[in-house]
DSSP file (Angstrom, degrees, kcal/mol; ACC not computed):
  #  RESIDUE AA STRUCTURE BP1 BP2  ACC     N-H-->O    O-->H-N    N-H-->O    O-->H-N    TCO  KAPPA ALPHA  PHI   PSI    X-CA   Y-CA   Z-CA
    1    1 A X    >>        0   0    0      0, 0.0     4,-2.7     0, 0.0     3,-0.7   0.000 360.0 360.0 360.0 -47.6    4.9  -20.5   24.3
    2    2 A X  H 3>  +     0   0    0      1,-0.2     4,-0.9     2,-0.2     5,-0.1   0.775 360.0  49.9 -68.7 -11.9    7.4  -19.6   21.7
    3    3 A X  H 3> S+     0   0    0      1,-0.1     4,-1.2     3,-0.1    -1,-0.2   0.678 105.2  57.1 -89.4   0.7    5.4  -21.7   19.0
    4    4 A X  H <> S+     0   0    0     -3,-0.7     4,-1.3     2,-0.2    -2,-0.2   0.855 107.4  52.2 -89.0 -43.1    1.9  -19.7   20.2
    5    5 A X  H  X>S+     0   0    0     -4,-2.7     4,-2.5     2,-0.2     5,-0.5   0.886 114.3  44.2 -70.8 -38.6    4.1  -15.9   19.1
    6    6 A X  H  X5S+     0   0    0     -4,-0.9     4,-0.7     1,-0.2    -2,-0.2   0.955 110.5  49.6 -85.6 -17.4    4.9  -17.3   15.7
    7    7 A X  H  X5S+     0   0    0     -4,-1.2     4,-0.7     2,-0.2    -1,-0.2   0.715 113.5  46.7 -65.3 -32.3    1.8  -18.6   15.0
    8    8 A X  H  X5S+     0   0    0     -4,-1.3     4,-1.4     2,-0.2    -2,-0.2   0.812 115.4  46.3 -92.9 -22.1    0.1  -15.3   16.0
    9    9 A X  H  X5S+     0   0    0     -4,-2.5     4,-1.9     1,-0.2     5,-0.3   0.873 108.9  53.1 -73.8 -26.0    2.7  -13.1   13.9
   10   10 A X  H  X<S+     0   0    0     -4,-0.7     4,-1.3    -5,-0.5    -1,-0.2   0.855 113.7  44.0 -79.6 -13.6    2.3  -15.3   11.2
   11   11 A X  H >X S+     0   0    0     -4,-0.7     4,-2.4     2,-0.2     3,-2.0   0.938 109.4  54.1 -61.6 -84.5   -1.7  -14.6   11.6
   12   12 A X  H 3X S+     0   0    0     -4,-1.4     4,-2.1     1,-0.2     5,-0.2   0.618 111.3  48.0 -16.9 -71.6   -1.2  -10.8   12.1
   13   13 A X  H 3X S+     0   0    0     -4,-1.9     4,-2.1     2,-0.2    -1,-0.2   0.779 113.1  50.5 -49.3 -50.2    0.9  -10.9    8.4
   14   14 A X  H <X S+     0   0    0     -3,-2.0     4,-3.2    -4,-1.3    -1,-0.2   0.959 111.0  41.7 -37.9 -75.1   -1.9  -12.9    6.8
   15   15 A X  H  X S+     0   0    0     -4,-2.4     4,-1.6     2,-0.2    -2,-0.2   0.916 122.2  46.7 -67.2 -38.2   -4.8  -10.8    7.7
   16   16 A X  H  X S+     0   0    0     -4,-2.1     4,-2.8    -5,-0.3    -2,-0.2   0.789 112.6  45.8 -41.1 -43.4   -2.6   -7.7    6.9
   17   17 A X  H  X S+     0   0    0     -4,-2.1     4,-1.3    -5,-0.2    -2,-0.2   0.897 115.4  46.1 -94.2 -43.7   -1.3   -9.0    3.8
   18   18 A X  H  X S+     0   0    0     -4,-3.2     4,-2.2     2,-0.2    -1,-0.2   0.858 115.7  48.6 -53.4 -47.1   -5.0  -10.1    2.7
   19   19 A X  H  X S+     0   0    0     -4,-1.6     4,-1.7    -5,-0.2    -2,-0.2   0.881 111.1  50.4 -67.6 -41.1   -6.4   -6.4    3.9
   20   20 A X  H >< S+     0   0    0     -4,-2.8     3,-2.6     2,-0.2     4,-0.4   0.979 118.3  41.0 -44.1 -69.9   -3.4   -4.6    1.9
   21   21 A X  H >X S+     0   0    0     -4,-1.3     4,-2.4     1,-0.4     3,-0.6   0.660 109.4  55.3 -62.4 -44.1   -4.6   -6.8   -1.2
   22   22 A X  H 3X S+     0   0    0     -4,-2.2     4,-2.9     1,-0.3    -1,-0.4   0.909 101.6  55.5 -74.3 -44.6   -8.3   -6.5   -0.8
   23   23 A X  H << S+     0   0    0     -3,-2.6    -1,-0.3    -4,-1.7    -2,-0.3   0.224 109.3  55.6 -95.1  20.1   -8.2   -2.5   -0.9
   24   24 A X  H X> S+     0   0    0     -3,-0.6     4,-2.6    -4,-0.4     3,-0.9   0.763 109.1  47.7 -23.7 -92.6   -6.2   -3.0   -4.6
   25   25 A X  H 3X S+     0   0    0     -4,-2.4     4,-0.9     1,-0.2     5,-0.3   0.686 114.1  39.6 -41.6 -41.4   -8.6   -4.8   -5.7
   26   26 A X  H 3X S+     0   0    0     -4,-2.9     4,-2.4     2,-0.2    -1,-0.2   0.883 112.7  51.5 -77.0 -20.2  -11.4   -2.8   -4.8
   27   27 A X  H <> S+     0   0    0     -3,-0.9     4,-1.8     1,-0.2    -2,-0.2   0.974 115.0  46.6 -78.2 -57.4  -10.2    0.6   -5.6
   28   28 A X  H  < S+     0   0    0     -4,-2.6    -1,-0.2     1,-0.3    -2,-0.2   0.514 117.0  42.5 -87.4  -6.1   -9.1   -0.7   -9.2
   29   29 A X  H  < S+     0   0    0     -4,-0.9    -1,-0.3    -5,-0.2    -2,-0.2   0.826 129.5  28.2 -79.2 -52.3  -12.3   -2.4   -9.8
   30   30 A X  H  < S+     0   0    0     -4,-2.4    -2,-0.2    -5,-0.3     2,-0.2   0.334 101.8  86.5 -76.5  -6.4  -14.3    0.2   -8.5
   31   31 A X     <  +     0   0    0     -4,-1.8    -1,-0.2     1,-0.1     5,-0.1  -0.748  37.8 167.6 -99.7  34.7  -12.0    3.6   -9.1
   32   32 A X        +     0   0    0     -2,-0.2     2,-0.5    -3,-0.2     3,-0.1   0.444  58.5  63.2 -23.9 -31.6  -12.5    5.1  -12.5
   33   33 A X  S >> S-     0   0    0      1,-0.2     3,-1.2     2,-0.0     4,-0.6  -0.972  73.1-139.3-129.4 142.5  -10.7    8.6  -12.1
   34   34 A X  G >4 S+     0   0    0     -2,-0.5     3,-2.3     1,-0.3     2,-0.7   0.927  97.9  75.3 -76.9 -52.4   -7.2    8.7  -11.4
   35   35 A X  G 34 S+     0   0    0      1,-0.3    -1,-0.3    -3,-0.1    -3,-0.1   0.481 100.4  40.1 -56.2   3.6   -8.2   11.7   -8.8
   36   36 A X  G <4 S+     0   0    0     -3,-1.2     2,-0.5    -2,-0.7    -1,-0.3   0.247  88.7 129.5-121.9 -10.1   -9.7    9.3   -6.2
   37   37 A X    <<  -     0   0    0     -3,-2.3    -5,-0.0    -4,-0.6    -3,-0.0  -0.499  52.4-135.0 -48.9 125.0   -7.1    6.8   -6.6
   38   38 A X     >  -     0   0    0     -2,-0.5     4,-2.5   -15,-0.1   -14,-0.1   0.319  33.9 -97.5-113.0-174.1   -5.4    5.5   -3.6
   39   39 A X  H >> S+     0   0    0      2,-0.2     4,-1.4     1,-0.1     3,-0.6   0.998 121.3  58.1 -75.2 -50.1   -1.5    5.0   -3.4
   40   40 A X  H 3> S+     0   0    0      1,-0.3     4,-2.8     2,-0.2    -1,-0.1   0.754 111.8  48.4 -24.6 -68.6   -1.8    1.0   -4.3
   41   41 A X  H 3> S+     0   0    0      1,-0.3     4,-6.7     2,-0.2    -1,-0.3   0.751 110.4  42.0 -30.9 -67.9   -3.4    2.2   -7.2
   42   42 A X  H <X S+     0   0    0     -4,-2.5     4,-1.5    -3,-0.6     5,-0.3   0.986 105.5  59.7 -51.7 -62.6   -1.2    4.9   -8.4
   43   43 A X  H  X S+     0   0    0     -4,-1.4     4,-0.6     1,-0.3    -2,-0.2   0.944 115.5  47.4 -43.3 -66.5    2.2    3.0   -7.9
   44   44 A X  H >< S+     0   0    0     -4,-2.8     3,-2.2     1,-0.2    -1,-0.3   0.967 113.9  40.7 -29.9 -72.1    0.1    0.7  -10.4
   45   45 A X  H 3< S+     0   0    0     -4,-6.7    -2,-0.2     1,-0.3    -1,-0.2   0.933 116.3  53.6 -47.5 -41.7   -1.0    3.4  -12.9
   46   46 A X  H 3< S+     0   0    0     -4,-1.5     2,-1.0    -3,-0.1    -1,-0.3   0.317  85.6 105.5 -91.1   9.4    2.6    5.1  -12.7
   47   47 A X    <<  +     0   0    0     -3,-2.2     2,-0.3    -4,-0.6     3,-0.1  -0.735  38.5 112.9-120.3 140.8    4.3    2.1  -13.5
   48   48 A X  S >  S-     0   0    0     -2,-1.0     3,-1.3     1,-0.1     4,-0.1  -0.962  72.4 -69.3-160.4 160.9    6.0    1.6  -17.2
   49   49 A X  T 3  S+     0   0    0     -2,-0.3     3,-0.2     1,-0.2    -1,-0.1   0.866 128.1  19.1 -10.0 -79.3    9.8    1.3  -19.0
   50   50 A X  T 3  S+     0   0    0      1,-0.2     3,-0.3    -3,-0.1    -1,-0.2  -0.231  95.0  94.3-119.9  45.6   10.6    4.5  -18.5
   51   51 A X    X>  +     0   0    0     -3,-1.3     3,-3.2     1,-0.2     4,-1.0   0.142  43.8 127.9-114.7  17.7    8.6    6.0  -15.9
   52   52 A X  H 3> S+     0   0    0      1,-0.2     4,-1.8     2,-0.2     3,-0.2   0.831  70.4  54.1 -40.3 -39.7   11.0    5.3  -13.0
   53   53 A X  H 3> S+     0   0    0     -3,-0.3     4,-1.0     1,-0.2    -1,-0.2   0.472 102.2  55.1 -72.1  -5.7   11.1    8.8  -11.7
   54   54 A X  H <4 S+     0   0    0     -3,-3.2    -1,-0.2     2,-0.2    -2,-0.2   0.539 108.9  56.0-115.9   4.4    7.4    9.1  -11.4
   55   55 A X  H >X S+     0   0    0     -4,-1.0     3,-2.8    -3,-0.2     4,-1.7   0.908 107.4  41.1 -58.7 -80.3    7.7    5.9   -9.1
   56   56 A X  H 3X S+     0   0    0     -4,-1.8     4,-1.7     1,-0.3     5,-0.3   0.893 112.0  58.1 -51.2 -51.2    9.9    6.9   -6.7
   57   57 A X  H 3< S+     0   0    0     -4,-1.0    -1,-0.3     1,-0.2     4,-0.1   0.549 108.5  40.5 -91.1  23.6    8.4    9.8   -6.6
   58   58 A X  H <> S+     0   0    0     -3,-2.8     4,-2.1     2,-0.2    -1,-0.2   0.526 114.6  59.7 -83.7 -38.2    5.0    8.5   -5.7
   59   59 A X  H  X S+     0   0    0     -4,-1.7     4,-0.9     1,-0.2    -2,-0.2   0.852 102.1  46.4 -39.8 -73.4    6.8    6.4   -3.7
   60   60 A X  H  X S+     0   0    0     -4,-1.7     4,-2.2     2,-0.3     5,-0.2   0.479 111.1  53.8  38.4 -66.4    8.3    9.0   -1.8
   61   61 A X  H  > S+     0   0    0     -5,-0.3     4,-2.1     2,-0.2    -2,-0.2   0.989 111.6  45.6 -44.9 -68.0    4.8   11.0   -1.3
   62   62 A X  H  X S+     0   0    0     -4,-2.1     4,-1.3     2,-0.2    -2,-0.3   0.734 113.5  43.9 -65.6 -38.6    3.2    8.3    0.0
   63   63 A X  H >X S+     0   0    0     -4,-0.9     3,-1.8     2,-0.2     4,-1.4   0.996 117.7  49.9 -72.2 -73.9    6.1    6.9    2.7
   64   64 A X  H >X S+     0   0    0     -4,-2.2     4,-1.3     1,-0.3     3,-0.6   0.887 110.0  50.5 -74.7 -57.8    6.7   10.8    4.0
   65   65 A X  H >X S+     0   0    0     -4,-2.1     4,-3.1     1,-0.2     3,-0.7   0.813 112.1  42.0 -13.8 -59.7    3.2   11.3    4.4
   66   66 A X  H <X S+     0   0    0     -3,-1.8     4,-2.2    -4,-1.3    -1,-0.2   0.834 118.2  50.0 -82.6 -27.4    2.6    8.1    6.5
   67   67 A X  H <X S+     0   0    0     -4,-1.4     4,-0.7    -3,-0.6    -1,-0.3   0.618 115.2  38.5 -53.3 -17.5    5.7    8.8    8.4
   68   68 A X  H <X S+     0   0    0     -4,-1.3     4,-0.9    -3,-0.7    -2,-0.2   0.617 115.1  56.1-121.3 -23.6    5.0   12.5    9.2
   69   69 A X  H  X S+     0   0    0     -4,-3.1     4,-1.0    -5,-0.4     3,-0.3   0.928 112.2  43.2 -80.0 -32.6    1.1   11.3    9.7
   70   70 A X  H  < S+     0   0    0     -4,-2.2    -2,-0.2     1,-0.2    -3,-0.1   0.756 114.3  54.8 -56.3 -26.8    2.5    8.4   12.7
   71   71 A X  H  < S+     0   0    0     -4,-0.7    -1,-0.2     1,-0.2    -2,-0.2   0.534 118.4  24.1-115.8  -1.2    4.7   10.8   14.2
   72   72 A X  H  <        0   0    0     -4,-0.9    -1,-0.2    -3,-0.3    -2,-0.2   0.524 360.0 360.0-103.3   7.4    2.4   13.8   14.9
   73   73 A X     <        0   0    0     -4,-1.0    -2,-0.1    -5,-0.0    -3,-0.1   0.265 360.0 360.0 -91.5 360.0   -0.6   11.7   15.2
């Protein structure tokens, strides 16, 4: 039984990790103006030497958002 839960989390992570990865890819083939860009996207665009602050704070948007959207949702 216990090798049948780690085989299905390690699925779940897979098909997650594939789904993340796939909507990357499409946005940034398909995504021409930075006003329709998706978070993936930005955290991409924003990211340079000396751009730390405009990381985090992309960062930052995007995590309180998805927190504040799970918890009244």
């Amino acid at each position: 039984m216990a090798i049948f839960v780690l085989f299905l989390n390690a699925t779940v992570a897979i098909i997650t990790s594939l789904g993340a990865w796939n909507d990357y890819m499409l946005h940034l083939v398909l995504i021409s103006d930075r006003k329709m860009a998706t978070l993936p996207l930005l955290l991409y665009i924003f990211q340079g030497p000396f751009q730390h602050r405009s990381f985090i704070c992309v960062l930052l948007n995007g995590t309180c958002t998805m927190i504040i959207m799970y918890t009244f949702a």
